[in-house]
matplotlib code that plots the C-alpha trace (Angstrom):
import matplotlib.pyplot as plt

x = [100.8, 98.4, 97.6, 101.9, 102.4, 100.4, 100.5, 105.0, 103.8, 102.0, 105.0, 107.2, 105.0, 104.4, 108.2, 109.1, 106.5, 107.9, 111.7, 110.0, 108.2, 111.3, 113.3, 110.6, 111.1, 115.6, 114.6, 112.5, 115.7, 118.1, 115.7, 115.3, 119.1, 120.3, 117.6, 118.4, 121.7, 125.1, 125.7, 122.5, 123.9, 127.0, 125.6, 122.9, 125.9, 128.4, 125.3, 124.2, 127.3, 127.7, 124.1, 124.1, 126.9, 124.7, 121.9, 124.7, 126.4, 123.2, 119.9, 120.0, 122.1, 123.0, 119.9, 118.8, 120.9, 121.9, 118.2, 117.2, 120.5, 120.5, 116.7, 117.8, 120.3, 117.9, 115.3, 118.1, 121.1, 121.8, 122.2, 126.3, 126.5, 124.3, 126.2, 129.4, 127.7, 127.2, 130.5, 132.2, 129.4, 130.2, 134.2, 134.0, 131.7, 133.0, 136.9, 135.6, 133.8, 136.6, 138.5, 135.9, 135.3, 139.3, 139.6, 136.2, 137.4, 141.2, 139.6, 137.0, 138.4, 138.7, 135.1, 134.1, 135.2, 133.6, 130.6, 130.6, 131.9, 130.3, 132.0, 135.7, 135.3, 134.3, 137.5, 139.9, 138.7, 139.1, 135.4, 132.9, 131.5, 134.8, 134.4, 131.8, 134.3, 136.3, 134.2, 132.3, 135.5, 135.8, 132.2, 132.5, 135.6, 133.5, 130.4, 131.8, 132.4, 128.5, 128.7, 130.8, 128.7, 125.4, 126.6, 126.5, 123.7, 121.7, 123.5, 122.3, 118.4, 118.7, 119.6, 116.7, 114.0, 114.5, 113.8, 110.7, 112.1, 111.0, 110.6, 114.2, 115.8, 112.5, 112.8, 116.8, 117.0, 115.1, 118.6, 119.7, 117.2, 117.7, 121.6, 121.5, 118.3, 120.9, 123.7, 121.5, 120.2, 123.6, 126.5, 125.6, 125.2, 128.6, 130.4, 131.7, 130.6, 126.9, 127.1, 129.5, 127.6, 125.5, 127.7, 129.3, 125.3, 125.2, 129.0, 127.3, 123.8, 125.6, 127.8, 124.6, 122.8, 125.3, 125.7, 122.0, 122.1, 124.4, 122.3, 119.0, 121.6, 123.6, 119.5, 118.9, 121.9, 123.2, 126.1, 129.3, 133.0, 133.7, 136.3, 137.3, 135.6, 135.8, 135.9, 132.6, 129.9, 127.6, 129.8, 129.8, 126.4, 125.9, 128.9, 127.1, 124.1, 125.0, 127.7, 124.8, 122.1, 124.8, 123.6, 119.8, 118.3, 120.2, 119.1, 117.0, 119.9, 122.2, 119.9, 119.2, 123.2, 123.5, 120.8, 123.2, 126.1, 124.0, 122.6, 125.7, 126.1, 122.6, 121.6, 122.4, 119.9, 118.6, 120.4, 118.4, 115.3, 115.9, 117.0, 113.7, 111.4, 112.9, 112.2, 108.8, 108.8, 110.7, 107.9, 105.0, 107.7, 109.7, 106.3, 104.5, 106.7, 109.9, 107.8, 106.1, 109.1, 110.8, 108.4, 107.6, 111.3, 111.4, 108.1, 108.6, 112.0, 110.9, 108.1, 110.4, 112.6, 109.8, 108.3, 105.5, 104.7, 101.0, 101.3, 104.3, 102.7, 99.4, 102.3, 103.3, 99.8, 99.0, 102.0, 101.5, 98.0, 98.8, 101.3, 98.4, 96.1, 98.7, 100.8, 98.2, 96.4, 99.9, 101.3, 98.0, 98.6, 102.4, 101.2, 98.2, 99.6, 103.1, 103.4, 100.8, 103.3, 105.9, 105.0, 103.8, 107.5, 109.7, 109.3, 111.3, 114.1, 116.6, 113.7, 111.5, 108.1, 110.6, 111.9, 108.6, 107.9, 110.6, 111.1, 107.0, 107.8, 110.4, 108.4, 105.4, 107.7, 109.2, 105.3, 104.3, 106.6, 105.9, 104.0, 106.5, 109.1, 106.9, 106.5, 109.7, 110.3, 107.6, 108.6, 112.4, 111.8, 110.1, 113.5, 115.7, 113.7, 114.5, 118.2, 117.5, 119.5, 120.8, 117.5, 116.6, 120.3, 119.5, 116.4, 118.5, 120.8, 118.0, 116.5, 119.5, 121.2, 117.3, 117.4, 120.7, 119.1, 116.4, 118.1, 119.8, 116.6, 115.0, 117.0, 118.3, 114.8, 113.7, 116.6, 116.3, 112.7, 113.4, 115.6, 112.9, 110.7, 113.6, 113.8, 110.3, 110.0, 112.8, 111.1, 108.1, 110.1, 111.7, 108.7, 107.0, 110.2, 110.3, 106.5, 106.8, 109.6, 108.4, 105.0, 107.1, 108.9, 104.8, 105.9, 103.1, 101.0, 98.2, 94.4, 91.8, 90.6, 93.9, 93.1, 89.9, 91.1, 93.3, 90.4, 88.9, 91.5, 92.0, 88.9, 88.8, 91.9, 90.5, 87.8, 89.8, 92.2, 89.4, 88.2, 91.2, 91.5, 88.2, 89.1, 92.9, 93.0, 95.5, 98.4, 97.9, 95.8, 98.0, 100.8, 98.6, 98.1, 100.2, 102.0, 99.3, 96.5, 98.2, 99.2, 95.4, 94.1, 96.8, 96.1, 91.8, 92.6, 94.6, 91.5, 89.3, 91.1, 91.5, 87.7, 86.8, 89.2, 87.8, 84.3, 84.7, 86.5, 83.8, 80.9, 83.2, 83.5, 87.0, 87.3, 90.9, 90.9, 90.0, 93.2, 95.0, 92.7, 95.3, 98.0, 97.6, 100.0]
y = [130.5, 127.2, 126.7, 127.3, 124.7, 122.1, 122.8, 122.7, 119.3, 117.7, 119.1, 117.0, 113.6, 114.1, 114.0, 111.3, 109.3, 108.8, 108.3, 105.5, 104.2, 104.0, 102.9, 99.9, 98.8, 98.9, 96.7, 94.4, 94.2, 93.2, 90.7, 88.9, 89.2, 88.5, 86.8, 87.0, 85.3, 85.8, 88.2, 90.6, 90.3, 91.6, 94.6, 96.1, 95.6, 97.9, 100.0, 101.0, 102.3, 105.7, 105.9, 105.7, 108.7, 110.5, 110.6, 112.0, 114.6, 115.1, 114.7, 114.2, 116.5, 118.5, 119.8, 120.1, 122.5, 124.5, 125.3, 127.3, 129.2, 130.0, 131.3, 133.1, 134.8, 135.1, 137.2, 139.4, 140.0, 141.0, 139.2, 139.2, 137.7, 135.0, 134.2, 134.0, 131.9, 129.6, 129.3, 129.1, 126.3, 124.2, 124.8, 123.8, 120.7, 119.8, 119.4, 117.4, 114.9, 115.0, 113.7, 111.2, 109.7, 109.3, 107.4, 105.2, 103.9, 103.5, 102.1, 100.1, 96.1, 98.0, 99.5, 96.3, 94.5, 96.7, 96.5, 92.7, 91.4, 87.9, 88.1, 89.2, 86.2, 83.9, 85.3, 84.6, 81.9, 80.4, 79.9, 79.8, 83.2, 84.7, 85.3, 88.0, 89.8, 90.2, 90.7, 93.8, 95.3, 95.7, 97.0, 99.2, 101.5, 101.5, 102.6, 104.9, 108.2, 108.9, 110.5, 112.9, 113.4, 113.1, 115.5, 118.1, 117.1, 117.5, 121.0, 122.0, 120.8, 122.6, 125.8, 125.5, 124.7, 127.3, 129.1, 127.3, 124.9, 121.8, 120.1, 119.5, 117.8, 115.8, 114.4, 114.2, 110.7, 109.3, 109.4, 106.8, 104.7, 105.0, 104.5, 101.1, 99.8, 100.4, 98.7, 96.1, 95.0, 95.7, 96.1, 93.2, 90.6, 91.2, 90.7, 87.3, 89.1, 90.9, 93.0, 94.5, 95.9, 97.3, 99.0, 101.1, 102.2, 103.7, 105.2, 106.9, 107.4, 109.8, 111.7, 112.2, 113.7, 116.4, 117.3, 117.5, 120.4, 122.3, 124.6, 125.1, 126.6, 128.6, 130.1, 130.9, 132.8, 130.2, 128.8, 130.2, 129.2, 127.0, 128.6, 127.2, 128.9, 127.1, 130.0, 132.0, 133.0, 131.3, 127.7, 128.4, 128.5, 125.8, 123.2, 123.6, 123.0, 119.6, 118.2, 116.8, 116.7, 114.0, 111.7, 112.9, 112.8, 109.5, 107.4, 105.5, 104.8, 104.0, 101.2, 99.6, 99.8, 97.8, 95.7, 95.0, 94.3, 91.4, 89.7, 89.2, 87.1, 85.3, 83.0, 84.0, 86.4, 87.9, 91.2, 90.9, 89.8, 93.2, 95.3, 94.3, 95.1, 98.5, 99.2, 98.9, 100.7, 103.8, 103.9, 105.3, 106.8, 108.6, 109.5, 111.5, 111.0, 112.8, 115.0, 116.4, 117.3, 118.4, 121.5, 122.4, 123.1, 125.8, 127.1, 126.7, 128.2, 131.5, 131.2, 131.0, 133.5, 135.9, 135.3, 133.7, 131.0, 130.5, 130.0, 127.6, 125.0, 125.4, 124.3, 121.7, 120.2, 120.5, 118.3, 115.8, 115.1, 114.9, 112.3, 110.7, 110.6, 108.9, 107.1, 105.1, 103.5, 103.1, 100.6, 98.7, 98.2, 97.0, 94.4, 93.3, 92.9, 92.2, 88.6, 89.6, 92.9, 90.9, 88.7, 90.9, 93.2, 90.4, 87.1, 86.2, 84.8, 83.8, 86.0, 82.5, 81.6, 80.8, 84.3, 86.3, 84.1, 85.0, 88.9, 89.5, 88.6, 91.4, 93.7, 93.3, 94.3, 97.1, 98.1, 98.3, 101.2, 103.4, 105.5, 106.5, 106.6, 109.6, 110.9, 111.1, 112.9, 115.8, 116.2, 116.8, 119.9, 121.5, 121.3, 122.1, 124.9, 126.6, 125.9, 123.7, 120.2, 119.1, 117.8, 115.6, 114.6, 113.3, 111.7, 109.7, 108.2, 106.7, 105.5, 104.1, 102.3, 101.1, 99.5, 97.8, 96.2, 95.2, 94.0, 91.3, 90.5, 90.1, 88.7, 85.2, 84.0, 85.5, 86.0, 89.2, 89.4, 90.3, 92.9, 94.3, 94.9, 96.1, 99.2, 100.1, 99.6, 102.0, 104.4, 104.8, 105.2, 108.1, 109.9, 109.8, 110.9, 114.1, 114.7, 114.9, 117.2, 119.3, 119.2, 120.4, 123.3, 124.7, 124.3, 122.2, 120.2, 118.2, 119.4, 117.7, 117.9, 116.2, 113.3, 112.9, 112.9, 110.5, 108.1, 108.6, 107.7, 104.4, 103.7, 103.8, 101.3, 98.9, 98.6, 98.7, 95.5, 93.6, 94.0, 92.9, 90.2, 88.9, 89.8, 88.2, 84.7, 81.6, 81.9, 78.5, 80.5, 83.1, 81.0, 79.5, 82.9, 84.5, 88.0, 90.3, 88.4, 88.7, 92.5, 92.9, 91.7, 93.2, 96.4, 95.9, 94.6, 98.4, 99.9, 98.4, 99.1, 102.6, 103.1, 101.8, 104.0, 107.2, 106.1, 105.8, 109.2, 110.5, 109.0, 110.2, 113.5, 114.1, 116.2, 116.2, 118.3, 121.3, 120.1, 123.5, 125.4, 124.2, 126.0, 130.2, 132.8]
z = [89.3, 90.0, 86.0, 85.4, 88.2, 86.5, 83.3, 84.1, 86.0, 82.7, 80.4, 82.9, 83.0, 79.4, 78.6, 81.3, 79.9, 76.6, 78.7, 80.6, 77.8, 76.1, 79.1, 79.3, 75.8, 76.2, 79.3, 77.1, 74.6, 77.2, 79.1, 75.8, 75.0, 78.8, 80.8, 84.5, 84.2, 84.8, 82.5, 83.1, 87.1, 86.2, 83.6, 86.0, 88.7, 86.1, 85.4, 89.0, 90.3, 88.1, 88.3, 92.2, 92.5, 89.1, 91.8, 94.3, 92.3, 90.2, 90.3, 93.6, 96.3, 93.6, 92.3, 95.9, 96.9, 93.4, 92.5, 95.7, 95.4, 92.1, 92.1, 95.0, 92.5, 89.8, 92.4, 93.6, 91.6, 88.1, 85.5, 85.3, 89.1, 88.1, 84.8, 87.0, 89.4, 87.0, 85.8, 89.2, 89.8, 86.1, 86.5, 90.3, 90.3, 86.9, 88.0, 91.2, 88.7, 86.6, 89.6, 90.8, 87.1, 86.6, 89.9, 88.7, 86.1, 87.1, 90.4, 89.0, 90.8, 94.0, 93.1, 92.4, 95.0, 97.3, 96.2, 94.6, 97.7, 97.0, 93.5, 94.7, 97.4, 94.8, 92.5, 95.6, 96.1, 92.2, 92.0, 89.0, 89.9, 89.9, 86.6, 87.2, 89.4, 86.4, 84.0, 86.6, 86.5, 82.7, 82.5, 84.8, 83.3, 80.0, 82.2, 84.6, 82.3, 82.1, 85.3, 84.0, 80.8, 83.1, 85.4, 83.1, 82.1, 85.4, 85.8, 82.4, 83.4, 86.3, 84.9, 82.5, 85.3, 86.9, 83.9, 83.9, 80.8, 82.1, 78.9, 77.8, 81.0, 81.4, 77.6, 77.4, 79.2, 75.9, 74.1, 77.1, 76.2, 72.4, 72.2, 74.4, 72.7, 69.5, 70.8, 72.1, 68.6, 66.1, 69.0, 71.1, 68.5, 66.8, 70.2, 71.9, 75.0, 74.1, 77.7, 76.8, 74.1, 76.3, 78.5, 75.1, 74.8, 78.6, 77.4, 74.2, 75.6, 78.6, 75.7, 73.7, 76.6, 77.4, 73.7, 73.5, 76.1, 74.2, 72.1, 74.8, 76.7, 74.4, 73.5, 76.8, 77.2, 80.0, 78.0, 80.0, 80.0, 82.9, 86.1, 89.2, 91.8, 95.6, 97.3, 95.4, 97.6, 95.9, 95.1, 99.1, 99.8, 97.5, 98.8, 102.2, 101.3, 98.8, 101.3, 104.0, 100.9, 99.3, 102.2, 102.7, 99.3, 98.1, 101.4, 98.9, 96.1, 99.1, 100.1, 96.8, 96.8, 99.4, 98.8, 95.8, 98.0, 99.7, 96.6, 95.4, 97.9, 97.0, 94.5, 90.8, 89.3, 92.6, 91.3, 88.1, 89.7, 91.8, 88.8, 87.2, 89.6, 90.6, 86.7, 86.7, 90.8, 88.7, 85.9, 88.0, 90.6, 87.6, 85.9, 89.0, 92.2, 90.1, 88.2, 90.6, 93.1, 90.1, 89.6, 93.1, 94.0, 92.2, 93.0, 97.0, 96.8, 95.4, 97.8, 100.5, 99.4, 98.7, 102.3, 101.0, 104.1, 103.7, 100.0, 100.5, 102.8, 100.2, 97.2, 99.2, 100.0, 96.6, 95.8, 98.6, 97.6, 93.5, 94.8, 96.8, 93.5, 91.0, 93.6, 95.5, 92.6, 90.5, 94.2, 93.8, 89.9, 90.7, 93.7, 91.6, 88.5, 89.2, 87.0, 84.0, 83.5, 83.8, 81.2, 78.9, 78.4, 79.7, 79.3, 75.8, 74.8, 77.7, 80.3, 81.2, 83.5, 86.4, 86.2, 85.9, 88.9, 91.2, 89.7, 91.0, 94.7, 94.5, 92.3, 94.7, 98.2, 96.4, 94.8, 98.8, 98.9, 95.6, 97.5, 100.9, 97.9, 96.2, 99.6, 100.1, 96.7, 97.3, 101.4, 100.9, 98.9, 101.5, 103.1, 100.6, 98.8, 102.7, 102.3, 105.3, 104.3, 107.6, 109.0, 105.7, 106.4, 110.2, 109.1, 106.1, 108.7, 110.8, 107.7, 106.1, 109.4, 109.7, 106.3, 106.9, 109.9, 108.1, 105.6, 107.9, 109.4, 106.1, 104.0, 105.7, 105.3, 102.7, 100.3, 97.6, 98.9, 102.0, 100.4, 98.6, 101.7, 103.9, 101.2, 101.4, 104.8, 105.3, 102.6, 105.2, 107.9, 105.7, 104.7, 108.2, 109.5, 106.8, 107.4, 111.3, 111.0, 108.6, 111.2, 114.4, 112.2, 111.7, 108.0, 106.6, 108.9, 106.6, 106.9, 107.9, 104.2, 102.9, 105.4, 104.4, 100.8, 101.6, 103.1, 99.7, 97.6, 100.0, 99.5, 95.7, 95.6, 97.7, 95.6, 92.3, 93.9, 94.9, 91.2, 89.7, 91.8, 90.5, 87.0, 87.2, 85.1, 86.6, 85.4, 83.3, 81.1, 80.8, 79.2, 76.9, 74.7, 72.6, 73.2, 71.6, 73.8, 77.2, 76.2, 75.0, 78.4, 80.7, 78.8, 79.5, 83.3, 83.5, 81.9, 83.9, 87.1, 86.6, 85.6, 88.6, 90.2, 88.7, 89.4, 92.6, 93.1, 91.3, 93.5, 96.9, 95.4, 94.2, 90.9, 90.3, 87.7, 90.5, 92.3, 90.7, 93.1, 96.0, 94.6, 93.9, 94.4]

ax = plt.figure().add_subplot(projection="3d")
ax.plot(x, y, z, "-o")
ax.set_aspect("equal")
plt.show()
């Protein structure tokens, strides 16, 4: 079971490391085609919505609470119940998306206004940034329809993870990436308004992801005609358990939603300032934090389900403390190098010094909180996998009302900055929150040896920082070379960093590579 676990976790990075790759290089394209103006404001604004409720009725509170149930079905019914589970669960979540995608784009100036509110005040009140307002609206009926196509999507993945086919869901976002770099480069430039260019790509990139799905399914025998089925057991169980998992797992996309709602209220480009840092937070977060989660919730629910407690909190601590490994040194990285990697994939075209400047403030609060985000990832399975998503739910209200408090605090003197730290601050508050509970339930309660790991690994990115600090040229020089040179020494200043990492492991004792002990069964 520990070399399936890891080797399922390395099939996942692998994948999500070419997505993010990829998802780095469209982000490249539309810096140098958008900048951090106007226009980019009002496309990441468009773009964020369907993406928050994808997390919702997705990846999120959907996968939470569909994956324990059907593995649940897979241990202990036959094959015919769980191939009617799954088409009471596609026909049933598929007309409610139908539903909410219908009313998205119909609704898309209320949607807008609601979430704009700086924008629809500015359009009331016949200002220059009314324009966004109307121009949001547009965007976001072309945008809105990849929920549908992504929900689908996420329900296809998580048919096949539980299969232990982690390698098509994790690469499928790659064709995101590939149809808006496209419309980017030919789209864009043929239209008097290039955004909305882009926002056709997130349109075809969503349709190209569900079709994609298609035949994995039909070859694992999972391809079923769609039926309404409220009433099913098993759309039951499942309904109860997303409901409260719609709030608890997305506390973190909630935020950032209305850390969107505020900057529209801020200075133009705080929203694209924000949009660019939480790209480079989702690399490392996407490439372990996600990957990790994503292959453990299988794993602890048939734990769970087969009564397996001992070997559950052992899965869990194994995830916790691969989190702990990538995550630590990838938030020193982010807060380090925050304006050299900047630099290096952004700055171009209409993307300028003054903008690498004021996107690494916010790249560096939200880099503080990579690691509670990852935390966060790898502890709410341990609830869900349990069917248990009330108490991740309680937990996400304190977190979320905190944020919003923070965010008032934060934010009047420090603008999107203070927006940026109220997120990760609330992050932490999150995880602890998760941990303690999961601590008073006698689920999983870390070891001694996971604390002194965790002294380790502090250790070894203390020392790594305070190398790259020493290392790290003024920024005067780094203007003065061309693109290949800064790539060339951001690229030695990562290498360097992360042999200094290793070494020090190394001389503490760590040998990751025996980290699949932690996980038998």
């Amino acid at each position: 079971m520990s070399r399936k676990l890891v080797r399922s976790g390395l099939i996942v990075s692998a994948m999500t490391f070419i997505s993010r790759v990829l998802g780095l290089v469209r982000d490249v394209v539309v810096a140098n085609l958008m900048g951090a103006g106007a226009s980019a404001d009002v496309f990441f604004f468009a773009n964020k919505i369907p993406n928050f409720l994808r997390r919702l009725f997705a990846e999120g509170a959907f996968a939470q609470a569909f994956v324990p149930v059907l593995t649940e079905y897979q241990e202990k019914h036959t094959s015919e119940e769980i191939r009617e589970l799954l088409s009471k669960v596609a026909g049933t979540l598929g007309g409610l998306v139908t539903l909410v995608t219908l009313f998205g784009v119909v609704a898309s100036p209320v949607l807008t206004a609601l979430f704009g509110g700086g924008w629809f005040v500015a359009w009331l009140n016949d200002e220059p940034n009314g324009e966004k307002f109307e121009l949001a609206s547009l965007m976001l009926k072309i945008t809105f329809p990849y929920l549908w196509f992504i929900t689908f999507t996420a329900l296809a993945g998580s048919i096949l993870n539980t299969r232990g086919r982690f390698a098509v869901s994790a690469f499928t976002p790659v064709f995101l990436n590939i149809a808006i770099i496209a419309a980017a480069l030919w789209l864009s430039p043929q239209l008097q308004r290039p955004e909305l260019g882009l926002a056709w790509g997130v349109f075809f990139g969503g349709l190209i992801q569900f079709l994609f799905q298609i035949p994995f399914l039909l070859r694992a025998g999972a391809l079923v005609k769609p039926s309404w089925g409220w009433h099913h057991p098993g759309v039951v169980k499942i309904r109860t358990l997303m409901l409260p998992a719609l709030f608890g797992v997305s506390v973190s996309q909630i935020n950032l939603l209305f850390d969107t709602f505020i900057a529209s209220f801020l200075v133009t480009g705080s929203i694209s300032w924000l949009y660019y840092s939480d790209r480079l937070l989702e690399f490392p977060l996407g490439l372990f934090g996600i990957a990790i989660a994503t292959v453990i919730l299988p794993a602890l629910s048939r734990k769970h389900v087969n009564d397996e407690g001992h070997e559950f909190s052992r899965t869990l601590d194994w995830g916790i403390r691969a989190v702990i490994l990538l995550g630590m040194p990838a938030m020193t990285g982010l807060i380090v190098l925050a304006k050299p990697m900047l630099m290096v994939l952004f700055m171009r075209g209409a993307f300028d010094i003054s903008d690498v400047t004021m996107a690494s403030y916010s790249l560096m609060a939200y880099g503080s909180g990579l690691l509670s985000f990852m935390l966060v990832k790898v502890l709410a399975p341990g609830y869900y996998s349990r069917q248990d998503t009330r108490t991740p739910v309680r937990y996400g209200i304190v977190a979320m009302v905190s944020n919003m408090v923070f965010n008032i605090l934060l934010a009047i003197p420090f603008g999107y900055v203070g927006l940026a730290v109220a997120t990760s601050m609330s992050a932490l508050l999150n995880a602890g929150l998760l941990y303690r509970g999961l601590h008073k339930a006698r689920v999983y309660s870390a070891g001694a040896a996971t604390l002194v790991f965790l002294v380790k690994v502090t250790l070894a990115c203390l020392l790594m920082a305070a190398l790259l600090w020493y290392l790290l040229p003024q920024q005067t020089v780094w203007l003065e070379w061309s693109f290949s040179h800064r790539a060339g020494v951001l690229l030695g200043l990562i290498g360097a960093g992360a042999l200094c990492y290793a070494s020090v492991l190394l001389a503490t004792g760590i040998r990751p590579w025996r980290m699949k002990a932690a996980v038998k069964g």
